[in-house]
C-alpha positions as CSV (number, residue, x, y, z in Angstrom):
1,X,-21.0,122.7,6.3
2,X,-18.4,125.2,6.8
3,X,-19.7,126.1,9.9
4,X,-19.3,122.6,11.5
5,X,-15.4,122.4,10.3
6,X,-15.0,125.8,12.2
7,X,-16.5,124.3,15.2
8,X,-14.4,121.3,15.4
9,X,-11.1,123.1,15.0
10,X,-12.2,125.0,18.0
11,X,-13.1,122.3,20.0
12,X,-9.4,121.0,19.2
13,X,-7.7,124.1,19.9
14,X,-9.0,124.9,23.0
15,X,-8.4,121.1,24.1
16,X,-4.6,122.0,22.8
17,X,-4.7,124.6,25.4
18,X,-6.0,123.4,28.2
19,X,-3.4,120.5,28.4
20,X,-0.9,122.7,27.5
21,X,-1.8,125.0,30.7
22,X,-2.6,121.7,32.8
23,X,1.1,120.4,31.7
24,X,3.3,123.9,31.6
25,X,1.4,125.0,35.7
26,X,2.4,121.2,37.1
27,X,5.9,121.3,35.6
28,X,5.9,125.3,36.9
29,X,4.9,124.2,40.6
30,X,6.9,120.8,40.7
31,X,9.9,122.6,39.9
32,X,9.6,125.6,42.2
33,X,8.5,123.1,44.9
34,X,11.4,120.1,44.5
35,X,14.1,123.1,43.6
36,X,14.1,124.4,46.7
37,X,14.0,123.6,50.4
38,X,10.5,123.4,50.6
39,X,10.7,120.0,48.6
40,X,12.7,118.6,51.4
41,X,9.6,119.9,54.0
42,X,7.3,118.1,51.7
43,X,8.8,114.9,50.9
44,X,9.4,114.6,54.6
45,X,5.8,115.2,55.3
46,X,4.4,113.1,52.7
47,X,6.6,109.6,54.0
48,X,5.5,110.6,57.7
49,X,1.9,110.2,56.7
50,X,2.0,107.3,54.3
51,X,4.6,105.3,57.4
52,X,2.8,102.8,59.2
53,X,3.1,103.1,62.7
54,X,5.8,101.2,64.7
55,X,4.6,98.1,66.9
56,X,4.3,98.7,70.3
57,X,6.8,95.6,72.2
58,X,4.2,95.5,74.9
59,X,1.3,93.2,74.0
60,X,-1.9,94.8,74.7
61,X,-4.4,93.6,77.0
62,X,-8.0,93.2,76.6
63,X,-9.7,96.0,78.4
64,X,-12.3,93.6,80.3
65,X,-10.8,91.0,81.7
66,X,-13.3,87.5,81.8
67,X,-13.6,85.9,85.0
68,X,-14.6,82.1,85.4
């Protein structure tokens, strides 16, 4: 019975521990990353790939055009 009490606080601390890590390296890297010019770089990238591209003003053509 002892035994099973000693397994389940393990399984709880390492859990403790692992979100800690998770949590403390994101906060580490976001920080780092948005402190310094390098956020700029990647803020800049991330809006050029998530922007729709612009409309052409020409209307396009079909390539084959029918004829009657």
């Amino acid at each position: 019975m002892n035994n099973f009490q000693f397994k389940r606080a393990e399984k709880i601390t390492r859990r403790k521990a692992l979100l800690f890590t998770i949590i403390f390296h994101v906060l580490l890297i976001g920080g780092l990353t948005f402190g310094t010019e390098m956020g700029d770089k990647i803020t800049d990238t991330v809006k050029e790939f998530f922007q729709d591209e612009k409309p052409s003003a020409k209307k396009k053509e079909p390539l084959a055009k029918n004829k009657k």
